[in-house]
PyMOL Python script that loads the backbone (N, CA, C, O; Angstrom):
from pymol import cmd

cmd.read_pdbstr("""\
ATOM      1  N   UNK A   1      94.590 116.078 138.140  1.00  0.00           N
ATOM      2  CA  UNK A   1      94.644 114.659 137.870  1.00  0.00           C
ATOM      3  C   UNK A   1      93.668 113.887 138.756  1.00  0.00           C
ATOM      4  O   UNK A   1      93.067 112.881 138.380  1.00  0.00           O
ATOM      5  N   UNK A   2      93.590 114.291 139.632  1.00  0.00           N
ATOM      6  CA  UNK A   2      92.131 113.478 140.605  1.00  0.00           C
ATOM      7  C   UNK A   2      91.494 113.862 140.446  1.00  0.00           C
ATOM      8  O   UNK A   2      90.708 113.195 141.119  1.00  0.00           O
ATOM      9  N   UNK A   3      90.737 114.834 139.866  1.00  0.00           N
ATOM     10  CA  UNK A   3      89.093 115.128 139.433  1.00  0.00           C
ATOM     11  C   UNK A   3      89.186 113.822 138.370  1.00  0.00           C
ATOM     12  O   UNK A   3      88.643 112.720 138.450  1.00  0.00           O
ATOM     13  N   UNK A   4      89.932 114.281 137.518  1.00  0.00           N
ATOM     14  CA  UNK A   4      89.960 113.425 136.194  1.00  0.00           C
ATOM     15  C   UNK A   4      89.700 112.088 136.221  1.00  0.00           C
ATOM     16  O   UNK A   4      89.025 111.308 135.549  1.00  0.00           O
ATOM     17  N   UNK A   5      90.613 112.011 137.446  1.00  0.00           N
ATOM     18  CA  UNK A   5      90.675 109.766 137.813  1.00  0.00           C
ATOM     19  C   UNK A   5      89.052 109.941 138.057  1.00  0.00           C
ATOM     20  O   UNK A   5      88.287 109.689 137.126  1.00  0.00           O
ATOM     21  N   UNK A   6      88.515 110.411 139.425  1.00  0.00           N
ATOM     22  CA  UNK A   6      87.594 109.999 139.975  1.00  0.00           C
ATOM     23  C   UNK A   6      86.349 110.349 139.082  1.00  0.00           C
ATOM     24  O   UNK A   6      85.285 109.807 139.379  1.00  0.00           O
ATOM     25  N   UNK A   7      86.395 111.252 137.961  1.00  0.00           N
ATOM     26  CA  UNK A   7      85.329 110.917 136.728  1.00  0.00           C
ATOM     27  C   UNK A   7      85.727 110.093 135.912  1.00  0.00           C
ATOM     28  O   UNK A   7      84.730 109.828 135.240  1.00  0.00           O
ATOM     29  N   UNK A   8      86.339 109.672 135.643  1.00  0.00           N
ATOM     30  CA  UNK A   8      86.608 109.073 134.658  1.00  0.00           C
ATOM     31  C   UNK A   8      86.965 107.198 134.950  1.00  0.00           C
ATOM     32  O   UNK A   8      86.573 106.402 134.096  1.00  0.00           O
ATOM     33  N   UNK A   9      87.539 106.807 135.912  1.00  0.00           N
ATOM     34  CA  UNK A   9      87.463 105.584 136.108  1.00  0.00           C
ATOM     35  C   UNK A   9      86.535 105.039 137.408  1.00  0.00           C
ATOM     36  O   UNK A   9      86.176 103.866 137.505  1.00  0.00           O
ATOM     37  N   UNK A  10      86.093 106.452 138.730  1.00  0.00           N
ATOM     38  CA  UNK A  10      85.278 105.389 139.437  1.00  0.00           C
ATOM     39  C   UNK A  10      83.542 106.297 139.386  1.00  0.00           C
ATOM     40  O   UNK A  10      82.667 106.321 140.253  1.00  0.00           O
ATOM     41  N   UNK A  11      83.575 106.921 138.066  1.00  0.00           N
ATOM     42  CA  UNK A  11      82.119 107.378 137.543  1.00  0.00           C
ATOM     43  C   UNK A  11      81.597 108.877 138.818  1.00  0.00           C
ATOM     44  O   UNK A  11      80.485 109.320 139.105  1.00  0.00           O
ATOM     45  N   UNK A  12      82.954 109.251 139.276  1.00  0.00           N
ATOM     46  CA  UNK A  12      82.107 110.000 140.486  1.00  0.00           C
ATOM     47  C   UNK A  12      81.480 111.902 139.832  1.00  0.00           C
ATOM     48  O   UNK A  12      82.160 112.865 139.477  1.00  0.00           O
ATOM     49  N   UNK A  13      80.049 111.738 139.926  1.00  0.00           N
ATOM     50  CA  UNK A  13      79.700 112.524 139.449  1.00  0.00           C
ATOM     51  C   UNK A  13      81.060 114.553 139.405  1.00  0.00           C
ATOM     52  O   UNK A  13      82.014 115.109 139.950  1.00  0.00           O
ATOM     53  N   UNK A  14      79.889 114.711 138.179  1.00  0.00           N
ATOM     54  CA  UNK A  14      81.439 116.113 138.004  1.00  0.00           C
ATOM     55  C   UNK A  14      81.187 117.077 139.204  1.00  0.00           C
ATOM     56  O   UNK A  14      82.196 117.670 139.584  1.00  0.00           O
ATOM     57  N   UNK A  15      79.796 117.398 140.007  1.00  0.00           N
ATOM     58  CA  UNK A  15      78.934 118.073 140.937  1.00  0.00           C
ATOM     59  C   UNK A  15      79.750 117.890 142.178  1.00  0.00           C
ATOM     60  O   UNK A  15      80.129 118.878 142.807  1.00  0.00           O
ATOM     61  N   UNK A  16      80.065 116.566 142.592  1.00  0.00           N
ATOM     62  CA  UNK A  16      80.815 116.297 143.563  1.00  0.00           C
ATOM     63  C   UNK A  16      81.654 117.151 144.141  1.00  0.00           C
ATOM     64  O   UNK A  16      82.340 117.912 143.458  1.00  0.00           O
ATOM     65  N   UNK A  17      81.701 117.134 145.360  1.00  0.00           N
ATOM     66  CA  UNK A  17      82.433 117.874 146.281  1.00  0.00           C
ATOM     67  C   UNK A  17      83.906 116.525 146.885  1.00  0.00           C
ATOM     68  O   UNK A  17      83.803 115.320 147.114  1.00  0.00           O
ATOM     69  N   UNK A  18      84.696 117.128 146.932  1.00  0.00           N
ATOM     70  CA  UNK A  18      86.150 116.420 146.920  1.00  0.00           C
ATOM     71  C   UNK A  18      86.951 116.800 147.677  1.00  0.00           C
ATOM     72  O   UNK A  18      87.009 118.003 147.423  1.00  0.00           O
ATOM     73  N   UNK A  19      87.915 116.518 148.779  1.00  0.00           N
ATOM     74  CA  UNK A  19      88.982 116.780 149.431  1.00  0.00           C
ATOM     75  C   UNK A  19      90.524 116.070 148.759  1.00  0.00           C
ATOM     76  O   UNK A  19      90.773 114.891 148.506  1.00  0.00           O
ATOM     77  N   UNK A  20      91.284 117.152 148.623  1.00  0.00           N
ATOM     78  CA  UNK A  20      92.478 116.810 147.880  1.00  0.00           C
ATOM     79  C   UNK A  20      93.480 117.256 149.010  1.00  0.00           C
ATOM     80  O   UNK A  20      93.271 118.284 149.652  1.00  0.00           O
ATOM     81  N   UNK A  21      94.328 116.635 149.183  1.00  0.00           N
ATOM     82  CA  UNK A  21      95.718 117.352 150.189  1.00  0.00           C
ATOM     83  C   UNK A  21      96.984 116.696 149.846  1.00  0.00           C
ATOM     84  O   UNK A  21      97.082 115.495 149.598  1.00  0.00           O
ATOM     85  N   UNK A  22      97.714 117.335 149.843  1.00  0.00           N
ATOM     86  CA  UNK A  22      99.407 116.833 149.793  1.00  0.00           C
ATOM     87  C   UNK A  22      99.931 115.633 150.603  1.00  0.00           C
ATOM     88  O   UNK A  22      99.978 116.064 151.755  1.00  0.00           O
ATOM     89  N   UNK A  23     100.368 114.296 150.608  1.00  0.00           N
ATOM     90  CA  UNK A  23     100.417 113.298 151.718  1.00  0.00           C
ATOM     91  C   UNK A  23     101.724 113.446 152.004  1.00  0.00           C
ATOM     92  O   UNK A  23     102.307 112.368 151.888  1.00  0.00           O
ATOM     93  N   UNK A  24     102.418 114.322 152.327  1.00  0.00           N
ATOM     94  CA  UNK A  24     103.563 114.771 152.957  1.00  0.00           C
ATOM     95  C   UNK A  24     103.800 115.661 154.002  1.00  0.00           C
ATOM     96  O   UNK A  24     104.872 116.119 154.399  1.00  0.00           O
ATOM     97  N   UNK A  25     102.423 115.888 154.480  1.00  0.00           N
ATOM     98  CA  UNK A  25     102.217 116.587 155.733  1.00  0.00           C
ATOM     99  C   UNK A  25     101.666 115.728 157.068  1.00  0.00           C
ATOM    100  O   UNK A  25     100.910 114.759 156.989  1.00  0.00           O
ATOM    101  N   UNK A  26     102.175 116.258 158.238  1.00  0.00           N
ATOM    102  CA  UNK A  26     101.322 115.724 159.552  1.00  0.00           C
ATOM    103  C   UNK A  26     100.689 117.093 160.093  1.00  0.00           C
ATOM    104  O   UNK A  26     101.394 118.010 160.515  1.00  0.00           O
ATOM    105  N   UNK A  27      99.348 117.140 160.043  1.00  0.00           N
ATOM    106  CA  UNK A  27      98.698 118.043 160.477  1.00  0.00           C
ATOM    107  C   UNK A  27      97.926 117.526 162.041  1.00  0.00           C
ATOM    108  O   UNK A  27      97.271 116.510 162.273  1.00  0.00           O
ATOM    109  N   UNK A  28      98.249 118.490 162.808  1.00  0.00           N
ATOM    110  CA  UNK A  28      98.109 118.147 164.440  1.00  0.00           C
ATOM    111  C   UNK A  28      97.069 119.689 165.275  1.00  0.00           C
ATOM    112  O   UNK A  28      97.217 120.906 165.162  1.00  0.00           O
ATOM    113  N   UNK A  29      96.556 119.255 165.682  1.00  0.00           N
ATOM    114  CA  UNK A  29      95.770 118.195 166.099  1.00  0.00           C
ATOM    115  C   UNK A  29      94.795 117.691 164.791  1.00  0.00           C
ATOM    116  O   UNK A  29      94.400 118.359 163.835  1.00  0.00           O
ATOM    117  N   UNK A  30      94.621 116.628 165.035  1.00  0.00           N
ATOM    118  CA  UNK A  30      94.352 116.213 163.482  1.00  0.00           C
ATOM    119  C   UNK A  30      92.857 115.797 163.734  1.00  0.00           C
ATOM    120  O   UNK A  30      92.268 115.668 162.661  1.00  0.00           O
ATOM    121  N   UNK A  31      91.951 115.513 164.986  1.00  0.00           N
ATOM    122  CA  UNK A  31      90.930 116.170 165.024  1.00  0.00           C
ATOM    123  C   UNK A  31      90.174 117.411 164.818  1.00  0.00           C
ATOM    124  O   UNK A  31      88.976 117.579 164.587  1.00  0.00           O
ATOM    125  N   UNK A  32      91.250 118.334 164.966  1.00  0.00           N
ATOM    126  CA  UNK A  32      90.891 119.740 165.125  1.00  0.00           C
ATOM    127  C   UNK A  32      90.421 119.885 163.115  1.00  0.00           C
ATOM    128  O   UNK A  32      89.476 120.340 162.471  1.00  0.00           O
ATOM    129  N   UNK A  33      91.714 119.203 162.806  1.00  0.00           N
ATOM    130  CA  UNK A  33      91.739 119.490 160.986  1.00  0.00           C
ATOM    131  C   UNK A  33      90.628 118.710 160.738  1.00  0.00           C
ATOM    132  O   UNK A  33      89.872 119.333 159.993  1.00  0.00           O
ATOM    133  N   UNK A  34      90.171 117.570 161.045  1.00  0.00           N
ATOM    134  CA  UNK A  34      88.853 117.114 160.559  1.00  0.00           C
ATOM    135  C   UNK A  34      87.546 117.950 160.812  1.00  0.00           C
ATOM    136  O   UNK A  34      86.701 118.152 159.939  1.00  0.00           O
ATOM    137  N   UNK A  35      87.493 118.284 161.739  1.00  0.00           N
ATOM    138  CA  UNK A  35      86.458 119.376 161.906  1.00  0.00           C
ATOM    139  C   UNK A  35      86.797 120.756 161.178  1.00  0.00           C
ATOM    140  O   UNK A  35      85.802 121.438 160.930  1.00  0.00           O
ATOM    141  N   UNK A  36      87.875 121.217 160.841  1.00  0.00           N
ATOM    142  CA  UNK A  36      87.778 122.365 159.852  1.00  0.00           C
ATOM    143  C   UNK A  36      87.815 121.113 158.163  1.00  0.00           C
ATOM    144  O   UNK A  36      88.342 121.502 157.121  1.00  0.00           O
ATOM    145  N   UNK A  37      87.508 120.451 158.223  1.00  0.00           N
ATOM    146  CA  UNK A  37      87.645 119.776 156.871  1.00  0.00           C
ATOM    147  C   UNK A  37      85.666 120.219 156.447  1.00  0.00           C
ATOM    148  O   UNK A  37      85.166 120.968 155.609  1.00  0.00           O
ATOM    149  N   UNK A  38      84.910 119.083 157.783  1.00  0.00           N
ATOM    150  CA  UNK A  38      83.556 119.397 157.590  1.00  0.00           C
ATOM    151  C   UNK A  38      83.257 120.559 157.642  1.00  0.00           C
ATOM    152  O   UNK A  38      82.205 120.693 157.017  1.00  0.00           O
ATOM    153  N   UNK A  39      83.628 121.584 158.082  1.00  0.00           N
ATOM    154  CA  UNK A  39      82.956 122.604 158.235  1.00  0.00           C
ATOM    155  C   UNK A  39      83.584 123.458 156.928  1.00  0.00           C
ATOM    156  O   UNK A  39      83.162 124.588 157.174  1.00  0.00           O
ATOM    157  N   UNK A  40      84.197 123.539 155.932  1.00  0.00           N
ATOM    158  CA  UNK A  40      84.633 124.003 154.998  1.00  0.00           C
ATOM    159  C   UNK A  40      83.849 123.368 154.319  1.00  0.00           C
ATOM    160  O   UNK A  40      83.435 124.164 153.476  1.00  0.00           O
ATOM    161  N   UNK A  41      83.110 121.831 154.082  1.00  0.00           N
ATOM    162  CA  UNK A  41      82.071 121.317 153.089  1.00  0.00           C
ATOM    163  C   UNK A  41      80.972 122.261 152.849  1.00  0.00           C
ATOM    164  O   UNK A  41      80.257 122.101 151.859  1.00  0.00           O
ATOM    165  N   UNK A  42      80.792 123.140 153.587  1.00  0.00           N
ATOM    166  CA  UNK A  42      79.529 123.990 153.558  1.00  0.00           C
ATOM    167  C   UNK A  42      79.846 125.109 152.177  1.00  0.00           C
ATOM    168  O   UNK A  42      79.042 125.406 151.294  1.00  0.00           O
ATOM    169  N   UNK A  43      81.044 125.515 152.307  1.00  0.00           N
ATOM    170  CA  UNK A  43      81.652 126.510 151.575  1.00  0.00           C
ATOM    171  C   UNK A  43      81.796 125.787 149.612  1.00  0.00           C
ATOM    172  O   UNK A  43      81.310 126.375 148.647  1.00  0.00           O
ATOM    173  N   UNK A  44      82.373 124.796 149.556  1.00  0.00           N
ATOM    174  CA  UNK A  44      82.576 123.600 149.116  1.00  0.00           C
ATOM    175  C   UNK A  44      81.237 123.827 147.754  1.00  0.00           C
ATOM    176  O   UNK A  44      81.074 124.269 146.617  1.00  0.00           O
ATOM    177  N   UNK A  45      80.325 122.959 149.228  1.00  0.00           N
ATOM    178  CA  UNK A  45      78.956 122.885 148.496  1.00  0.00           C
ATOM    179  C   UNK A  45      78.604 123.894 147.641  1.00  0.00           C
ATOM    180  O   UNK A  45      78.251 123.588 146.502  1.00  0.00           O
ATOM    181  N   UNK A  46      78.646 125.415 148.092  1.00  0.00           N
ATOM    182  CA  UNK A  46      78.097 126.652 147.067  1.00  0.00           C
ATOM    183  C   UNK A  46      79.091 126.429 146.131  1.00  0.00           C
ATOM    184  O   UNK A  46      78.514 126.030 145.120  1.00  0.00           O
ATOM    185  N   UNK A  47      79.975 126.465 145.989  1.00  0.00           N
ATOM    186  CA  UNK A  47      81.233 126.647 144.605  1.00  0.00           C
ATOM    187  C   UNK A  47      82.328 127.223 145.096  1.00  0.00           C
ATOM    188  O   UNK A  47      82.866 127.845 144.179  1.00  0.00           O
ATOM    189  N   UNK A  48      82.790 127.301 145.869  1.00  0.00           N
ATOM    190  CA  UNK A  48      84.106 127.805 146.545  1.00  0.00           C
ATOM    191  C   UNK A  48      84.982 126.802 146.060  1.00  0.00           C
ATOM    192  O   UNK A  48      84.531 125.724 145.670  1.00  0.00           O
ATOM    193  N   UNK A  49      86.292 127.079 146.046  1.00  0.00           N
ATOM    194  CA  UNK A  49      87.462 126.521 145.918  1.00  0.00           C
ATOM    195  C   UNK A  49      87.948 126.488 147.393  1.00  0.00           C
ATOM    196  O   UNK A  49      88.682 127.421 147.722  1.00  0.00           O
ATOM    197  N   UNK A  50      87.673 125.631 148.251  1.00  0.00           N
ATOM    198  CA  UNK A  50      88.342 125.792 149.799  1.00  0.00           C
ATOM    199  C   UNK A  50      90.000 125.084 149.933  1.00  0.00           C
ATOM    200  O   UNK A  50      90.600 124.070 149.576  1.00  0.00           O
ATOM    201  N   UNK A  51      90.298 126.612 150.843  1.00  0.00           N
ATOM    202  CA  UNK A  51      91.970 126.371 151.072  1.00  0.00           C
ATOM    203  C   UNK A  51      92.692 126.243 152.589  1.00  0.00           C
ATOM    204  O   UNK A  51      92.267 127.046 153.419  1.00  0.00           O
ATOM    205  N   UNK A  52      93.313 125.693 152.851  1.00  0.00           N
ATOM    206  CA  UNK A  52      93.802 125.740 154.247  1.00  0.00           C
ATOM    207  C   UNK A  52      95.136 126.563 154.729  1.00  0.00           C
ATOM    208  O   UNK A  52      96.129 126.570 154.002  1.00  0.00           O
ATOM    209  N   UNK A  53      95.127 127.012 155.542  1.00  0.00           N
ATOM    210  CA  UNK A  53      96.682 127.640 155.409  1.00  0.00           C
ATOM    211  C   UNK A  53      96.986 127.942 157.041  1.00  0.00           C
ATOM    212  O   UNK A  53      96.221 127.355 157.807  1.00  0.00           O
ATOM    213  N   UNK A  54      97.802 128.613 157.526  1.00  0.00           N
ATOM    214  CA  UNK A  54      98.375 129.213 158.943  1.00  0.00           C
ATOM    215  C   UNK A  54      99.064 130.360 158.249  1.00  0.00           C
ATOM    216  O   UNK A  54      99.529 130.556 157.127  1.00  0.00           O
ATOM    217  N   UNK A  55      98.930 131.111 159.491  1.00  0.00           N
ATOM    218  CA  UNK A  55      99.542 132.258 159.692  1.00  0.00           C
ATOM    219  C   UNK A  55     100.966 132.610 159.776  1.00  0.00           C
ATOM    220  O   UNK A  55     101.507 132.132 160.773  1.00  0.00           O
ATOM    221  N   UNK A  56     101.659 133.248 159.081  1.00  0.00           N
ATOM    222  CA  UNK A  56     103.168 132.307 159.199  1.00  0.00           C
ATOM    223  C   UNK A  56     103.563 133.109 160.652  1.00  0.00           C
ATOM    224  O   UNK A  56     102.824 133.783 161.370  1.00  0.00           O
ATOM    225  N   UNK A  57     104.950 132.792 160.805  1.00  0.00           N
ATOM    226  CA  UNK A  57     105.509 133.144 161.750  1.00  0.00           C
ATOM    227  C   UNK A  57     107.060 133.653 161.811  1.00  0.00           C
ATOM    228  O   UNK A  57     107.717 134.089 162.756  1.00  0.00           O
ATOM    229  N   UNK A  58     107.388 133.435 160.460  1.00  0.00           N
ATOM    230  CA  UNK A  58     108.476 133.999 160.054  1.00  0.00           C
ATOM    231  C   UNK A  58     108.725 134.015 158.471  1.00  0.00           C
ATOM    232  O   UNK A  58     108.352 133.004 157.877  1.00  0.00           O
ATOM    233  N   UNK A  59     109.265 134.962 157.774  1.00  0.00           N
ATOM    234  CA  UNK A  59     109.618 134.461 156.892  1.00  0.00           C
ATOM    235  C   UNK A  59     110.406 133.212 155.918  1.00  0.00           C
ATOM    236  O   UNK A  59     111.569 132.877 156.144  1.00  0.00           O
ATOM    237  N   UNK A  60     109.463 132.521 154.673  1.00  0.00           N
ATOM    238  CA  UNK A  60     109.861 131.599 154.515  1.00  0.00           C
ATOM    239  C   UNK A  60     109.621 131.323 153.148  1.00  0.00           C
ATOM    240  O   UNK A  60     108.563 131.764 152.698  1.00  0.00           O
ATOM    241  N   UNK A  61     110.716 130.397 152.030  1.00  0.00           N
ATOM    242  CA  UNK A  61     110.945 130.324 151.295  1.00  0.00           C
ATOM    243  C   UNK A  61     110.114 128.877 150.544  1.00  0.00           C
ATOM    244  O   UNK A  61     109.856 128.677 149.357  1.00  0.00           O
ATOM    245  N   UNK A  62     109.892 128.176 151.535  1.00  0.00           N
ATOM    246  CA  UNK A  62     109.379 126.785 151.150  1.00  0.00           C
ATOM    247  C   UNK A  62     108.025 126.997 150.978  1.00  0.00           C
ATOM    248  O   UNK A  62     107.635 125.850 150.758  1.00  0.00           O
ATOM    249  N   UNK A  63     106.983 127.762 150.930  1.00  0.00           N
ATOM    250  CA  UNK A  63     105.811 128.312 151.168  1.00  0.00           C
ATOM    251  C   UNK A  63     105.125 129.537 150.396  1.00  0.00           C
ATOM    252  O   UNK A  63     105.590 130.666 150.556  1.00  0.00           O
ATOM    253  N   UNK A  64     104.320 129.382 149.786  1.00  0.00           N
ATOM    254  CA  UNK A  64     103.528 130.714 149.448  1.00  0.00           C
ATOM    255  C   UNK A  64     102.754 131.375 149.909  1.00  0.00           C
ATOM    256  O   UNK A  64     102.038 130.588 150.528  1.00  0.00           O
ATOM    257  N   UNK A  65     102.288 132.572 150.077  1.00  0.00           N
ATOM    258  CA  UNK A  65     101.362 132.936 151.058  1.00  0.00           C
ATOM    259  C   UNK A  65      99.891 133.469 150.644  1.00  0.00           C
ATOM    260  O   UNK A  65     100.126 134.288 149.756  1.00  0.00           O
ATOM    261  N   UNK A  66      98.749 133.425 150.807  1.00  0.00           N
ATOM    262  CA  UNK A  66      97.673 133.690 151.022  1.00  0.00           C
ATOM    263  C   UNK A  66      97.559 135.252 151.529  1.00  0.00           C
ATOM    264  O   UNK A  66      98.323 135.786 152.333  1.00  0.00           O
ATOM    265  N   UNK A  67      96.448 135.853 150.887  1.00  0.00           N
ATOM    266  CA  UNK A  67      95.751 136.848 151.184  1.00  0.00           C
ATOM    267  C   UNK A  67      94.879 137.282 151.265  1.00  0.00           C
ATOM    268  O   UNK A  67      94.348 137.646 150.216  1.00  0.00           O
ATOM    269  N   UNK A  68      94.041 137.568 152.804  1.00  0.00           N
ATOM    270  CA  UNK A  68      92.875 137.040 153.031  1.00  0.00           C
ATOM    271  C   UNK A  68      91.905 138.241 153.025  1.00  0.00           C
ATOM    272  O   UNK A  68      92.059 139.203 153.778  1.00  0.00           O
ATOM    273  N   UNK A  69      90.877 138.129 152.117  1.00  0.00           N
ATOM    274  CA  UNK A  69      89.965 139.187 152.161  1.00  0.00           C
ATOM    275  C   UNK A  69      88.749 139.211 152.898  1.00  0.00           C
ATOM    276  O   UNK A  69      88.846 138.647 153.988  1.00  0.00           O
ATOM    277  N   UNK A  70      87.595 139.709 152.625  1.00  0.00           N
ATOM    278  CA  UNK A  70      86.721 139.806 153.050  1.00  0.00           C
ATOM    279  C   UNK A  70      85.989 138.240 154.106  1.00  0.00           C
ATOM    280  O   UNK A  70      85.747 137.149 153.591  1.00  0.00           O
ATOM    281  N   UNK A  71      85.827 138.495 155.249  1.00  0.00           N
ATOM    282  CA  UNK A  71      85.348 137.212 155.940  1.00  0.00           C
ATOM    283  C   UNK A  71      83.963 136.679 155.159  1.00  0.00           C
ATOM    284  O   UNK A  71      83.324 137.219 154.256  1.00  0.00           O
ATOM    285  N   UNK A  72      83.741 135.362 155.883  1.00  0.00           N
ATOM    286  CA  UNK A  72      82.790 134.425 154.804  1.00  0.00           C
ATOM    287  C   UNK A  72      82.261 133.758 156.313  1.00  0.00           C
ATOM    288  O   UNK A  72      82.641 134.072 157.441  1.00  0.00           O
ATOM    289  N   UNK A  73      81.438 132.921 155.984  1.00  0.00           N
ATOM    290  CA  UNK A  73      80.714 131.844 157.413  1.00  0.00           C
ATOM    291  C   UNK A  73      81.761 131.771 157.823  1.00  0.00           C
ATOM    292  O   UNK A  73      81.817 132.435 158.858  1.00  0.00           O
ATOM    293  N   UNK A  74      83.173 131.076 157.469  1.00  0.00           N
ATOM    294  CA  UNK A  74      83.834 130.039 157.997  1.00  0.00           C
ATOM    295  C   UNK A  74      85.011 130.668 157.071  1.00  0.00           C
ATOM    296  O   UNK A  74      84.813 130.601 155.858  1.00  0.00           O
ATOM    297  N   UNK A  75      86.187 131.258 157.506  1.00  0.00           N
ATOM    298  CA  UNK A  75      87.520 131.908 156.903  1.00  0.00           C
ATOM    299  C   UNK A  75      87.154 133.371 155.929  1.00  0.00           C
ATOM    300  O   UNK A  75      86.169 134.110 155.933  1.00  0.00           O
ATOM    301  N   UNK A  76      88.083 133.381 155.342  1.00  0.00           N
ATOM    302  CA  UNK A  76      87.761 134.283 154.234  1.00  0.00           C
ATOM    303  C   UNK A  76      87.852 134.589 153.002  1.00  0.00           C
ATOM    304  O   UNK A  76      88.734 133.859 152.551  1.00  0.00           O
ATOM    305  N   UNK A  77      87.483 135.194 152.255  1.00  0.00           N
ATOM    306  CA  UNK A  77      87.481 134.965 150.945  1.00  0.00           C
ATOM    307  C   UNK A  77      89.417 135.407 150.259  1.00  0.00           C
ATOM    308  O   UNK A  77      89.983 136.424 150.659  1.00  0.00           O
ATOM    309  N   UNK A  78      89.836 134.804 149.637  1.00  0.00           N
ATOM    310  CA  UNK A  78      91.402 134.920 148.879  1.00  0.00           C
ATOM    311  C   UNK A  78      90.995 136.246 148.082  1.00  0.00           C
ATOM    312  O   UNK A  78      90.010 136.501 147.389  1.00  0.00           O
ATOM    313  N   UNK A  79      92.240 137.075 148.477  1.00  0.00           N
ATOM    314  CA  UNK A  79      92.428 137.783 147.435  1.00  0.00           C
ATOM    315  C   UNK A  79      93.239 138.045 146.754  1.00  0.00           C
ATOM    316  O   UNK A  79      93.131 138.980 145.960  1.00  0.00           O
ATOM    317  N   UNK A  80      94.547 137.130 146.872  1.00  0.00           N
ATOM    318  CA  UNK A  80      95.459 136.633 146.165  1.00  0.00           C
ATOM    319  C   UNK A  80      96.459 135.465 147.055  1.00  0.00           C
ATOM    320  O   UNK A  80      96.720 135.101 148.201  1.00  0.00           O
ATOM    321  N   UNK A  81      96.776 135.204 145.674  1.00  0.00           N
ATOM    322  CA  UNK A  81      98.281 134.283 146.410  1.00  0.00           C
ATOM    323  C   UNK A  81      99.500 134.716 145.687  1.00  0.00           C
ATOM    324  O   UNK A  81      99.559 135.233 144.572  1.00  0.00           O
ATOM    325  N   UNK A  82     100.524 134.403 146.553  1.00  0.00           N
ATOM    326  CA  UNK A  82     101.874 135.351 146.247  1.00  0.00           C
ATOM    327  C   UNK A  82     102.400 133.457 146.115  1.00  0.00           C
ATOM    328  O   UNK A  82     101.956 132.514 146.770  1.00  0.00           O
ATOM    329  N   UNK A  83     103.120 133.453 145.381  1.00  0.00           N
ATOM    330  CA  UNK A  83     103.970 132.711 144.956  1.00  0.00           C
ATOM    331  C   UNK A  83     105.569 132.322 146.134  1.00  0.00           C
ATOM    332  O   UNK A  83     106.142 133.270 146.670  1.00  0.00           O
ATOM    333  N   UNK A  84     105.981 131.101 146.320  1.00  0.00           N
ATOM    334  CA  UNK A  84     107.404 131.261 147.673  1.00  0.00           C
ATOM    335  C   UNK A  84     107.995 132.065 147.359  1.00  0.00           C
ATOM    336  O   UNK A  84     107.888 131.988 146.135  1.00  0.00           O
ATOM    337  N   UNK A  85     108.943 133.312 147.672  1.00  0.00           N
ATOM    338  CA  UNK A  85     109.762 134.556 147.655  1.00  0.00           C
ATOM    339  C   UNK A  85     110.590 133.680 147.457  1.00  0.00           C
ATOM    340  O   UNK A  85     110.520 132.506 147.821  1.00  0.00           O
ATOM    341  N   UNK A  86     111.677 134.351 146.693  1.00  0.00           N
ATOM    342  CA  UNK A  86     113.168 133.762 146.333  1.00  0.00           C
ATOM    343  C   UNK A  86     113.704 134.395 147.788  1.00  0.00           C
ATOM    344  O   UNK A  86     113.228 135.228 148.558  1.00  0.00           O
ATOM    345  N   UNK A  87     115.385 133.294 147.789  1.00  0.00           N
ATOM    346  CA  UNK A  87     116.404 133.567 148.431  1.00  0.00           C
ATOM    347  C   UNK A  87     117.216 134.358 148.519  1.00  0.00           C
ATOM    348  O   UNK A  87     118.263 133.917 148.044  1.00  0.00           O
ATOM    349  N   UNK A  88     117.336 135.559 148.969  1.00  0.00           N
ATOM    350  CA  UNK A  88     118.781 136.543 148.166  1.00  0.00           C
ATOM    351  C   UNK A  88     119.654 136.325 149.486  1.00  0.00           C
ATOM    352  O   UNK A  88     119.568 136.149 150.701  1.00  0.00           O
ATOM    353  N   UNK A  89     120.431 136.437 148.568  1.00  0.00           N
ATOM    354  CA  UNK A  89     122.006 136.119 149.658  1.00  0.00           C
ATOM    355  C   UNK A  89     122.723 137.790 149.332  1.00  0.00           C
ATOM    356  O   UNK A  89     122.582 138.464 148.312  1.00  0.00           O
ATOM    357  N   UNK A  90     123.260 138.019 150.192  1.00  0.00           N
ATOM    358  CA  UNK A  90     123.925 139.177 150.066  1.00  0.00           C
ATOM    359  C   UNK A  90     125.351 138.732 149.952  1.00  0.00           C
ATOM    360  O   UNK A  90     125.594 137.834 150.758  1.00  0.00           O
ATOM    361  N   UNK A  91     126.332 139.063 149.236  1.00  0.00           N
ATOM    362  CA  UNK A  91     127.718 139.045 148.703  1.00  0.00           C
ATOM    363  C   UNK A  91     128.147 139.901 150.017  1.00  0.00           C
ATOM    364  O   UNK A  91     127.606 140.994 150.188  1.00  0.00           O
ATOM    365  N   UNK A  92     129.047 139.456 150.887  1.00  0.00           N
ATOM    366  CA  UNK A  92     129.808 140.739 151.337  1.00  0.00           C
ATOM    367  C   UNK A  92     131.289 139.777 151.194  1.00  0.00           C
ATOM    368  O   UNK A  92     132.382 140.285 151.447  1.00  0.00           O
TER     369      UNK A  92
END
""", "prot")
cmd.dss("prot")
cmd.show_as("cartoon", "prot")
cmd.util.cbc("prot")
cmd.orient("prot")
């Protein structure tokens, strides 16, 4: 839906390079994230689909996870994404 708006009502070419993010996050240090923002434009620019993520630290249900292949300038290339794992509860 925001590619769409921003061609379509404020003319922004289709070539364009774009940052999209969820506004329900606080990402900290949030300098640190601006500088991995520019430095992912590089990736961007060739035709990449650029993604952000962390390393988890425990298992978790609210979250999908990333799988990271072969390194690139700057992260690495996806070689899949796994979808959030369901909940199983065990009956005892």
């Amino acid at each position: 839906m925001a590619v769409k708006y921003l061609t379509d009502t404020q003319n922004t070419p289709t070539n364009e390079t774009i940052f999209v993010t969820p506004s329900d996050y606080i990402i900290e240090p949030s300098d640190e994230f601006v500088q991995y923002i520019k430095k992912s434009a590089t990736l961007a620019n060739k035709g990449y689909i650029v993604t952000f993520g962390i390393k988890p630290t425990k298992p978790e249900t609210r979250y999908g996870y990333v799988e990271a292949g072969e390194p690139l300038d700057i992260g690495n290339k996806v070689i899949k994404f796994y979808e959030k794992p369901r909940l199983l509860f065990k009956i005892v």
